[in-house]
Every structure is written in C-alpha cells, then in structure tokens.
LOLO-872268 format. One record per residue (C-alpha): residue in one letter; residue number from 1; x, y, z negated. Coordinates in nm, 4 decimals. Layout:
N
- A,NUM,X,Y,Z
...
% end
This chain:
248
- X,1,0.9690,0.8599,0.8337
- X,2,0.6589,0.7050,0.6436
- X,3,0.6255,0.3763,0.5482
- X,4,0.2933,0.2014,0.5118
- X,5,0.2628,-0.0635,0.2604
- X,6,-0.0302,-0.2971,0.1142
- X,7,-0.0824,-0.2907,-0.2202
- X,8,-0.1071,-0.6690,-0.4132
- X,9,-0.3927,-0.8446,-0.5987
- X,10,-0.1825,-0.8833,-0.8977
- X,11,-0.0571,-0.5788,-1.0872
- X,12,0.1578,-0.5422,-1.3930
- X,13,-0.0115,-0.4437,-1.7128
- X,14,0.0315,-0.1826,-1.9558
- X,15,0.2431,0.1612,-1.9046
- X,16,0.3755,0.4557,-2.1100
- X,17,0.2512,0.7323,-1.8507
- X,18,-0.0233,0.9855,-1.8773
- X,19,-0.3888,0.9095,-1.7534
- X,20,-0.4361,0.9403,-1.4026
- X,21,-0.4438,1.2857,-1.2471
- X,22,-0.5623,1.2482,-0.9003
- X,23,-0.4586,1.6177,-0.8593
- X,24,-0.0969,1.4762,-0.8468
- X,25,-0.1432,1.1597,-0.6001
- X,26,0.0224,1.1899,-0.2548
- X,27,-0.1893,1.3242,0.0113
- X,28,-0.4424,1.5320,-0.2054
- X,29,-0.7028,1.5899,0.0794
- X,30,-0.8095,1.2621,-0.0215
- X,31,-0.8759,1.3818,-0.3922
- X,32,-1.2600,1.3927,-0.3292
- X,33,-1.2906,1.0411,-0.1927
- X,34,-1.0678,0.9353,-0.5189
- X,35,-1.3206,1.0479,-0.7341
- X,36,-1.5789,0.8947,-0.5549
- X,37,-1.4780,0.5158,-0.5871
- X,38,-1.3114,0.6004,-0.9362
- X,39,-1.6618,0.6731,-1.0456
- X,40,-1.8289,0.4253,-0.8358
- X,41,-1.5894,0.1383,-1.0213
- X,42,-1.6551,0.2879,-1.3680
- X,43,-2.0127,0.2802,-1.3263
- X,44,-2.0034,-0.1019,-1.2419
- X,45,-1.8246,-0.1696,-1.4909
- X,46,-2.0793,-0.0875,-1.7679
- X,47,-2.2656,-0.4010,-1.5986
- X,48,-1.9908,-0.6816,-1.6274
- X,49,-2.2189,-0.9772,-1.5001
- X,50,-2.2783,-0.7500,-1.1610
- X,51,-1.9255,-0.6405,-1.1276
- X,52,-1.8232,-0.9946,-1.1479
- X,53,-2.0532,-1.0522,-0.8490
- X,54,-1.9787,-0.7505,-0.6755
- X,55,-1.5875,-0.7913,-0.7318
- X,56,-1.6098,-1.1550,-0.7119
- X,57,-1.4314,-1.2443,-1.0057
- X,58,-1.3956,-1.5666,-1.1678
- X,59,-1.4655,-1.6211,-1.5163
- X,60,-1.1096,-1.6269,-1.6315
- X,61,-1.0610,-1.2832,-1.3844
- X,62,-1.3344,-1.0903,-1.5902
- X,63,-1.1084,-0.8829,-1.8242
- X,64,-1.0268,-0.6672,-1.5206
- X,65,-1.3537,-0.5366,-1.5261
- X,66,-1.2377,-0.3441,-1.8767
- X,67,-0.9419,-0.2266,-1.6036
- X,68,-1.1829,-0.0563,-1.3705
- X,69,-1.3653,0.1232,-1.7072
- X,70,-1.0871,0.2452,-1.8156
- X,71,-0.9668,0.4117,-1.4744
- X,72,-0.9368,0.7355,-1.6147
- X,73,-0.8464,0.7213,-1.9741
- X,74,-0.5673,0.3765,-1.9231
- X,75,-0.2097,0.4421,-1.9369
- X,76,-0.0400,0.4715,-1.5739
- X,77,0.3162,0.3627,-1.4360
- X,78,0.4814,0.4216,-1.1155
- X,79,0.2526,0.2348,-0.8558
- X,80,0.5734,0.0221,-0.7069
- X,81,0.6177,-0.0728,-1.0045
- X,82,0.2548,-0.1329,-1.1057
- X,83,0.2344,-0.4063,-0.8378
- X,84,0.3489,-0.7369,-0.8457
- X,85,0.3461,-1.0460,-0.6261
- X,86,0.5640,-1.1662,-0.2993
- X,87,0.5983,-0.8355,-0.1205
- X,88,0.6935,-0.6543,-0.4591
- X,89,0.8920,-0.8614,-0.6172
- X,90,1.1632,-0.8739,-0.2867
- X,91,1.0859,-0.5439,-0.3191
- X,92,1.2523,-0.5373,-0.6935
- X,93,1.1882,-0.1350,-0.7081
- X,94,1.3209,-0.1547,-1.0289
- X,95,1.6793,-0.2858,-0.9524
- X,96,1.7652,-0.0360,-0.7383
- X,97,1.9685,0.3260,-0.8121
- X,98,1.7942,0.6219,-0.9285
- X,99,1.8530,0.7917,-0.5754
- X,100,1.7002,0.5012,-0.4196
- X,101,1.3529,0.5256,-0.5731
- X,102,1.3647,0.8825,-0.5154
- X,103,1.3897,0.7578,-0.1555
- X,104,1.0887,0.5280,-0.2236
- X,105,0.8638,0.7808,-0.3926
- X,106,0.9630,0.9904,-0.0674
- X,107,0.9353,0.7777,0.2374
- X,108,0.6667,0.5004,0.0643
- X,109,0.3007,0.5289,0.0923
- X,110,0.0909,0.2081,-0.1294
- X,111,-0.2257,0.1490,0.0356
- X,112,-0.4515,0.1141,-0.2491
- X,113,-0.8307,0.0068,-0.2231
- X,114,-1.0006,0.2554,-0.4537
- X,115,-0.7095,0.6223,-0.4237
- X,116,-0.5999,0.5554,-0.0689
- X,117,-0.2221,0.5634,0.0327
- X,118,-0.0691,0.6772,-0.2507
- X,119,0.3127,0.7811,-0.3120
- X,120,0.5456,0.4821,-0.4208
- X,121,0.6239,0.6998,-0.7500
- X,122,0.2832,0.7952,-0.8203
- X,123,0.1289,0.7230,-1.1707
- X,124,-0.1395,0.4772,-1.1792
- X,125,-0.3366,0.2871,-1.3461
- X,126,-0.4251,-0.1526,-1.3241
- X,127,-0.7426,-0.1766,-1.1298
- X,128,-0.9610,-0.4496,-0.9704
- X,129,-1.0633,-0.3540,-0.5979
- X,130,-1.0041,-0.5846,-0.2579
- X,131,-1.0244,-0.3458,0.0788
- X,132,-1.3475,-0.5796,0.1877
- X,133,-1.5754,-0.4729,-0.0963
- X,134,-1.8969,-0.2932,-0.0786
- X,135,-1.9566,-0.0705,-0.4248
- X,136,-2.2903,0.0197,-0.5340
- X,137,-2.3757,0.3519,-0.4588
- X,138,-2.1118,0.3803,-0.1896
- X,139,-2.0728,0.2988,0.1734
- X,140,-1.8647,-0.0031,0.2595
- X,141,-1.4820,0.0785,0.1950
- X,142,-1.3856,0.0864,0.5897
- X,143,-1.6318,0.3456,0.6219
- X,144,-1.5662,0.5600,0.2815
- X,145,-1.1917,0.5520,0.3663
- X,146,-1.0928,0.5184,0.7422
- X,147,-1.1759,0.9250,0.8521
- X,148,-1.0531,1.1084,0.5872
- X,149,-0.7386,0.8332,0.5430
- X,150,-0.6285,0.9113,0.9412
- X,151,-0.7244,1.2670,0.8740
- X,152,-0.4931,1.3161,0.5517
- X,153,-0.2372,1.1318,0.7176
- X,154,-0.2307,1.3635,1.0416
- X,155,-0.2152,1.6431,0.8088
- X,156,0.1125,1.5254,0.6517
- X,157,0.2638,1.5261,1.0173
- X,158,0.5004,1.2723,1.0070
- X,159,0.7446,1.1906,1.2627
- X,160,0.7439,0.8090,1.2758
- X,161,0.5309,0.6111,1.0385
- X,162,0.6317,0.2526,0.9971
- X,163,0.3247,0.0395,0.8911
- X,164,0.3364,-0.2401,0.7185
- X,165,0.0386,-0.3337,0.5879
- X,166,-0.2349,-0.5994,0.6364
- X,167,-0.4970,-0.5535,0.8885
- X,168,-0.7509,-0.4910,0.5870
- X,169,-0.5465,-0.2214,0.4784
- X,170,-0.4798,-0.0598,0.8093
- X,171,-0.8785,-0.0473,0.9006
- X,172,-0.9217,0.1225,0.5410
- X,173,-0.6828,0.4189,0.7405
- X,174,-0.5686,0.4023,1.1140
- X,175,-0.2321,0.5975,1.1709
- X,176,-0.3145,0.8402,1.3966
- X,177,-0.3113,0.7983,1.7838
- X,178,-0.1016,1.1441,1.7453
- X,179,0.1586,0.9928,1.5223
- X,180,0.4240,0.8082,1.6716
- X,181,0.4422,0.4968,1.4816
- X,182,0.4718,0.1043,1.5022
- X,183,0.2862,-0.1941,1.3288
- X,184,0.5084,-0.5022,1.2085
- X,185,0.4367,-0.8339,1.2400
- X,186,0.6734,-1.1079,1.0491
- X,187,0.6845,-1.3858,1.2989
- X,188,0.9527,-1.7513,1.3602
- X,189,1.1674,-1.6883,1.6784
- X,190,0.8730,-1.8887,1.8677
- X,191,0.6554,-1.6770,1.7424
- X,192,0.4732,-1.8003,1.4876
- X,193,0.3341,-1.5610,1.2111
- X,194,0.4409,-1.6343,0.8965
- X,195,0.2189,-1.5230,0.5724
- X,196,0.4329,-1.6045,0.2767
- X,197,0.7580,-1.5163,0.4188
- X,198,0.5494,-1.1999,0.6066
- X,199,0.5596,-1.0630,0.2438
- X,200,0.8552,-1.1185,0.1145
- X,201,1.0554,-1.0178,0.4784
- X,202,0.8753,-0.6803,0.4461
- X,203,0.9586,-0.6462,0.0663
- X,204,1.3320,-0.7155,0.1881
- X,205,1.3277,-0.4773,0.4605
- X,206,1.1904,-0.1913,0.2695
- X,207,1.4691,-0.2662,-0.0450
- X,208,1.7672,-0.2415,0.2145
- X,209,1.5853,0.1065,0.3489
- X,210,1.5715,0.1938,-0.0079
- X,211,1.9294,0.1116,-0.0542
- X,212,2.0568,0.2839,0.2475
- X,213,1.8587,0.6070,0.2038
- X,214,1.7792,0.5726,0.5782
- X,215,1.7143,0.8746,0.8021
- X,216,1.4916,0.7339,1.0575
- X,217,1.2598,0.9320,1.2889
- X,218,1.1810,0.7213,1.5656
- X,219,1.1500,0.3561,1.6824
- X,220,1.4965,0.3954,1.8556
- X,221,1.6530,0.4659,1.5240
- X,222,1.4752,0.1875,1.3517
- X,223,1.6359,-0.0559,1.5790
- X,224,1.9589,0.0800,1.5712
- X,225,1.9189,0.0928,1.1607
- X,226,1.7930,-0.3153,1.1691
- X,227,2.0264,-0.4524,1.4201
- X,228,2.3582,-0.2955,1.2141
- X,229,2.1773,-0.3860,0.8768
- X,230,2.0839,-0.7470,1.0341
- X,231,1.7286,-0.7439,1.0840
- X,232,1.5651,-0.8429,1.4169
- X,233,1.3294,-0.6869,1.5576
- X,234,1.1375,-0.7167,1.8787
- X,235,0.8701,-0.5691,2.0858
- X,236,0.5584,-0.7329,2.0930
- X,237,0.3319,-0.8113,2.3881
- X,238,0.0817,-0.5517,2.2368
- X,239,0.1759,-0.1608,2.2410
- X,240,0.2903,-0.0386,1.9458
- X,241,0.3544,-0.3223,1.7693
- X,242,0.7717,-0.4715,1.6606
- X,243,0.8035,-0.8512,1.5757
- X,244,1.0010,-0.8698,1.2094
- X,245,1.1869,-1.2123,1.3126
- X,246,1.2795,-1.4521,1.0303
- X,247,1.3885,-1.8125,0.9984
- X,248,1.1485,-2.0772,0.9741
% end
C-alpha cells in the first residue's frame, strides 16, 4: 500500500540535513521535472517584487522568497517533519517509534508542488509553491506535473494506493486508472464535508497506520483494518471514492 498525502502551506524552518539531492527523492523518474521547477523558482526569486506577485505573497510572507533561492544550497529535514499545520500536527511523525517512521518513509508519499510525491522520509528543503501557480518560463503546474506524476506512479506498481490528498493535489498527479486505489473524503454521518476536521481525521488515520505497521493491499483490508481500529468508513455514491466519517 501507498498513501497519498497533501503537503501544508506552513512548513517548519531550519534543519541539520544535507542540501537537497533530487537523485535520492522517491520516484526518481520525476528527477527531470524536479529540476525544472527548482530552477524555475530560483530564477524568480532573483526578482522579489515579481515573485511576490507571481506567488502571491503578502508583505509580511516575503521572506519565503529567500526559501525558494536557496532551494538547492538550504539545509533539508525529513519532509513529514518539514510540514506543519492541521493534517501534520495529528499526524505528530515525530512521537511515534523508530519502526513506525520507517513505516512512514515506506508506505507515505507528500505531494509537494514544486518535487512531486515525495517519500515521507525524504530530505527537503522550506519552499514557497501552491499547486495553482503558473511559473515563468514553465507551463501551468497541472500540466508540468499530471503525465509524468501518473506515469512515475504506474511505474512503482503499487497494489492499493490510498489517496488522501486535496483535489489540487490529486490533478497535479492522477493515480492511475490501472492502480487499484480509493479517494477519501472526511464527511458528518449526514454527510457533510468537513475541512478542518478533514485534516486532522486524515492526520489521525495515517498516525494509527503508522502505529500499527499495517499490511494492507486492498480496499477489503482497509476496512477490515478501520472497523477493528475504530474508524468508519463508507462507500461513496461516486466509484472509487470511501467516506472517512467523524463526529460533528
């Protein structure tokens, strides 16, 4: 099993790890299309009144820009723990036992805007990139990302991919039609979809994964895995697609 996650706005600074090596990320076929935005985002930067346009940054936002020209040279962490906010913080990668985030850096793919999916355990640097952006010099991200992302995925042949991410996230890279695989939606028990609470139920249910070490190669096994562990989960009117069910 693969999980797909979104990657957050907010990212924790700093780090005691080499540059980044793009050589080393998870799925490498995508190392070309790495390089790409990396230099695409570097060259903005030298131009910090246009990348705050083109990034949309706020005033108080604009020392990320000095993120983005540093891409290659900044120190790096582990990109679950690089990332912060609701999802990543129920998440709480770094709570849990060694053998756990060995799990994670196995079975976890972050979504990032500018490398791709990227292995929960793999070294990067802070950054300043939204999936809607359009970079100079570069097609719009959807387009620079979705072929080779569905490509390099297929080429990984996994047997069940769980995906978690936003919709932004999941047109940067379709799972492929091949793969068998199911989208999650976090929804009330009428059905409402939740947003906050969407984060921080996915965060939860990837930590108990985490903590279990689960073995899971289908949908059937999911559900057997979240109804003893005591997650709901439902199918959804549309194909392909579980309902995460949480209290209001």
């Amino acid at each position: 099993m693969k999980i797909l996650l979104p990657p957050s706005e907010t990212k924790r600074p700093g780090g005691n790890g080499a540059p980044l090596d793009v050589s080393a990320l998870a799925l490498p076929g995508l190392a070309a299309a790495r390089h790409e935005v990396i230099d695409a985002l570097i060259d903005l930067a030298g131009d910090e009144d246009h990348a705050r346009r083109v990034l949309k940054l706020s005033a108080k936002q604009a020392g990320d820009i000095a993120h983005n020209r540093m891409l290659r040279s900044a120190a790096t962490m582990p990109a679950v723990d690089r990332y912060t906010g609701v999802l990543f913080d129920a998440l709480d990668s770094g709570s849990l036992a060694p053998a756990s985030r060995r799990w994670l850096g196995a079975h976890v793919w972050i979504h990032s805007a500018p490398l791709g999916p990227i292995g929960a355990l793999d070294p990067i640097p802070p950054y300043r990139l939204a999936a809607g952006t359009s970079l100079p010099g570069l097609p719009p991200l959807r387009r620079h990302w979705a072929d080779a992302t569905t490509e390099a995925i297929a080429g990984e042949d996994p047997d069940f991919i769980l995906d978690l991410r936003s919709e932004a996230y999941v047109a940067l890279g379709p799972v492929p039609d091949a793969v068998a695989s199911c989208y999650v939606r976090v929804v009330t028990e009428h059905g409402r979809a939740l947003n906050h609470f969407n984060k921080k139920s996915k965060g939860l249910l990837v930590r108990a994964l985490a903590e279990d070490r689960a073995r899971l190669r289908s949908l059937r096994m999911l559900r057997t895995w979240a109804d003893r562990r005591g997650f709901v989960l439902r199918s959804a009117d549309e194909p392909g697609v579980e309902e995460l069910v949480v209290a209001e």
